[in-house]
C-alpha positions as CSV (number, residue, x, y, z in Angstrom):
1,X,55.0,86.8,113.2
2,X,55.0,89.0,110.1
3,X,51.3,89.3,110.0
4,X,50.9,90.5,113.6
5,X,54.0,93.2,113.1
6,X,52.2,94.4,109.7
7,X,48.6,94.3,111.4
8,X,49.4,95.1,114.8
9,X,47.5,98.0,115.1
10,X,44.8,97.2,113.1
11,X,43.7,93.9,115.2
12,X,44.4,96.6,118.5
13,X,41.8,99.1,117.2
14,X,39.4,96.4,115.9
15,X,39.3,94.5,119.4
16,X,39.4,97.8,121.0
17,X,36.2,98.9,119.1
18,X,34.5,95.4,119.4
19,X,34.7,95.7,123.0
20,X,33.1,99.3,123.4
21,X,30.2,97.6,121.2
22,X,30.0,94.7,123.5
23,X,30.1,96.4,126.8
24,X,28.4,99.8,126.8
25,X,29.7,100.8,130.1
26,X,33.0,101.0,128.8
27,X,31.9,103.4,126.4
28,X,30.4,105.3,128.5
29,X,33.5,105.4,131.3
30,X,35.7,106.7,128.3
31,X,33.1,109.4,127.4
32,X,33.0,110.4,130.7
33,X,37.3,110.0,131.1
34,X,37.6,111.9,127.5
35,X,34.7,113.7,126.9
36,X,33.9,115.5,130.3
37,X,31.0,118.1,130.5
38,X,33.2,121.0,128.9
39,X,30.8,124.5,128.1
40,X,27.7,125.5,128.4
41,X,25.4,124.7,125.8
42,X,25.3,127.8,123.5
43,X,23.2,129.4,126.0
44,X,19.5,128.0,125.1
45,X,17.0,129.3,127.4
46,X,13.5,127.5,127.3
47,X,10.8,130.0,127.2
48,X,7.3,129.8,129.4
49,X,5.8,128.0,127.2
50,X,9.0,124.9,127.2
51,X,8.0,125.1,131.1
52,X,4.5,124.4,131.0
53,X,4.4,120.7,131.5
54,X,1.2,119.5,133.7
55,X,3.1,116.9,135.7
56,X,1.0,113.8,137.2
57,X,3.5,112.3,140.5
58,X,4.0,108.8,140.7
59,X,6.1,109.1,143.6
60,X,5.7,112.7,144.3
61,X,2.8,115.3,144.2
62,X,1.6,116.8,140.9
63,X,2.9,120.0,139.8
64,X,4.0,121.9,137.0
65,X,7.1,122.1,135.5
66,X,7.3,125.6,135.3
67,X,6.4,125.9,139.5
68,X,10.4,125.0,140.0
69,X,11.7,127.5,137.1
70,X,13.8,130.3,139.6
71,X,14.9,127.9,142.6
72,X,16.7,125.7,142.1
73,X,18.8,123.8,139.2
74,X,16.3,121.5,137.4
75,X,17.3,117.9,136.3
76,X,14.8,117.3,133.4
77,X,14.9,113.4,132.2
78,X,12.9,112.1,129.8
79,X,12.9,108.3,129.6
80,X,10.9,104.8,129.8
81,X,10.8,101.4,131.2
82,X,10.9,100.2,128.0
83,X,14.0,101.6,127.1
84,X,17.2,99.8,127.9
85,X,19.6,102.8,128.0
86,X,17.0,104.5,130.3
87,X,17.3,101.5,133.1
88,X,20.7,101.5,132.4
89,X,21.1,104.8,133.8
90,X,18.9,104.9,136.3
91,X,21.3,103.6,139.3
92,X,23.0,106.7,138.4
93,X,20.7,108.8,138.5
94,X,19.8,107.8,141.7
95,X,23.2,107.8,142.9
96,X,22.9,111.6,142.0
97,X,19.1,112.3,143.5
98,X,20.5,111.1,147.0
99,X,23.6,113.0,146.6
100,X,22.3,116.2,145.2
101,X,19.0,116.5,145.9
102,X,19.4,119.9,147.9
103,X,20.8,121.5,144.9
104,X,18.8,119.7,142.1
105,X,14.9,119.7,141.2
106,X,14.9,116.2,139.5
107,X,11.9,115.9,137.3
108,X,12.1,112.2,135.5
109,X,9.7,111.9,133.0
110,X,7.9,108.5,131.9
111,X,7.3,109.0,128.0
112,X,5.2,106.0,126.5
113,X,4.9,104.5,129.6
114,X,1.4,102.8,131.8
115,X,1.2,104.4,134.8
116,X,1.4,100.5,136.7
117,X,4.5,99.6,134.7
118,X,6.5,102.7,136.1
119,X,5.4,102.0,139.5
120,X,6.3,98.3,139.6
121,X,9.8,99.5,137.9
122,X,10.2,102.0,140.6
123,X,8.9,99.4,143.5
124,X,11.4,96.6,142.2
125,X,14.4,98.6,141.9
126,X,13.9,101.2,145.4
127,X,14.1,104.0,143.3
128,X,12.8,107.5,145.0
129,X,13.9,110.0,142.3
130,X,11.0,112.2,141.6
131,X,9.2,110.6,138.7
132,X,6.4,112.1,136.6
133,X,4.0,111.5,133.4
134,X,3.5,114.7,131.4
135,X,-0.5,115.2,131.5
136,X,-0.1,118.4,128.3
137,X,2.0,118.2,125.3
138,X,5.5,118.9,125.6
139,X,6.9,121.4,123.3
140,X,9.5,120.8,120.6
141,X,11.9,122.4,121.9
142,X,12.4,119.4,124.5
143,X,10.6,116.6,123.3
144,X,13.4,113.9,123.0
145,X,14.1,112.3,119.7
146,X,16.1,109.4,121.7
147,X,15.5,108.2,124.9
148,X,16.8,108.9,127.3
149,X,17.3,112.4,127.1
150,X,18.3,114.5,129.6
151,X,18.7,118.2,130.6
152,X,20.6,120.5,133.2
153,X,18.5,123.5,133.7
154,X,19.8,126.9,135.4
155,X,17.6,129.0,137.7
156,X,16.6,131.0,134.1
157,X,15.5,128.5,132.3
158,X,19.4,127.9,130.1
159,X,20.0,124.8,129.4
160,X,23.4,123.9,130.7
161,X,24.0,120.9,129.6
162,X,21.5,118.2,127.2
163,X,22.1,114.8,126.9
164,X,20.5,112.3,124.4
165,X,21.3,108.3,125.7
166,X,22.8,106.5,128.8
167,X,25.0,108.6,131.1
168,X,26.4,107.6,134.2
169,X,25.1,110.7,135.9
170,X,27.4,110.2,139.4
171,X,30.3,110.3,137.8
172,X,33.4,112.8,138.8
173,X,32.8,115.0,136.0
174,X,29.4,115.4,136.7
175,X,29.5,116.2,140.2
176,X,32.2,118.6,139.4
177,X,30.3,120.8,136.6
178,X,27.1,120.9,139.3
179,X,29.6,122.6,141.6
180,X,30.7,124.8,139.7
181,X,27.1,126.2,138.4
182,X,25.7,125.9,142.0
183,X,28.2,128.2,143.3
């Protein structure tokens, strides 16, 4: 009885860590409880050059990314099937596509992906978010270092919010902050 007085605490924050290890959605519920989407991001804007992205459609028409700079909000994801995070997320996403599509340009971009492996992902899952493969480089400026990684776009080109991993992108918080800039 000693021991569990003295180390109380200690086997609370250790179980409490072990389970945000073993279940990621946890971890990702608390972010979202704790960590909401707080301030713009120190007002980045991507220049012409960020937006020049040849875009081959898997599900959509071909474009180019910078043909949907000044409408609307754009919802840049980079991501693969490959990537566990990335699928993890994707429910969400799509969640958010059917929701907000109106308001939101989504633009999901397959990186290191075949063309046939992203359609059968797509296909098996009934996913109908926009999805594309970048055809030209994609500048440095937002070229992920993790997958996923995603972006909230303005009208201008300012990056409102960035995101590197899993999100759950229907969440309260996240509806709420694309209310507030879409007003």
């Amino acid at each position: 009885m000693k021991f569990l007085k003295k180390n109380g605490f200690f086997i609370l924050a250790m179980a409490f860590v072990a389970v945000l290890f073993l279940f990621p959605s946890v971890k990702l519920k608390l972010k979202d409880l704790f960590f909401p989407i707080a301030a713009i991001e120190n007002a980045i804007t991507l220049n012409d050059e960020d937006y020049d992205i040849q875009l081959k459609g898997i599900n959509v028409p071909n474009t180019n990314l910078k043909d949907l700079k000044g409408k609307k909000l754009v919802m840049l994801n980079f991501w693969g099937t490959w990537c566990p995070p990335c699928r993890e997320e994707w429910p969400t996403i799509e969640k958010l596509y059917q929701a907000r599509k109106d308001k939101i340009d989504f633009v999901l971009i397959a990186m290191q992906d075949k063309e046939e492996d992203v359609i059968a992902f797509m296909k098996k899952n009934n996913y109908t978010a926009p999805v594309y493969i970048a055809e030209s480089p994609v500048t440095n400026h937002v070229l992920p270092k993790v997958f996923p990684t995603t972006f909230l776009l303005d009208k201008n080109g300012r990056i409102l919010l960035k995101e590197e991993g899993a999100k759950d992108w229907n969440s309260k918080s996240t509806n709420e902050f694309i209310d507030n800039v879409t007003q």
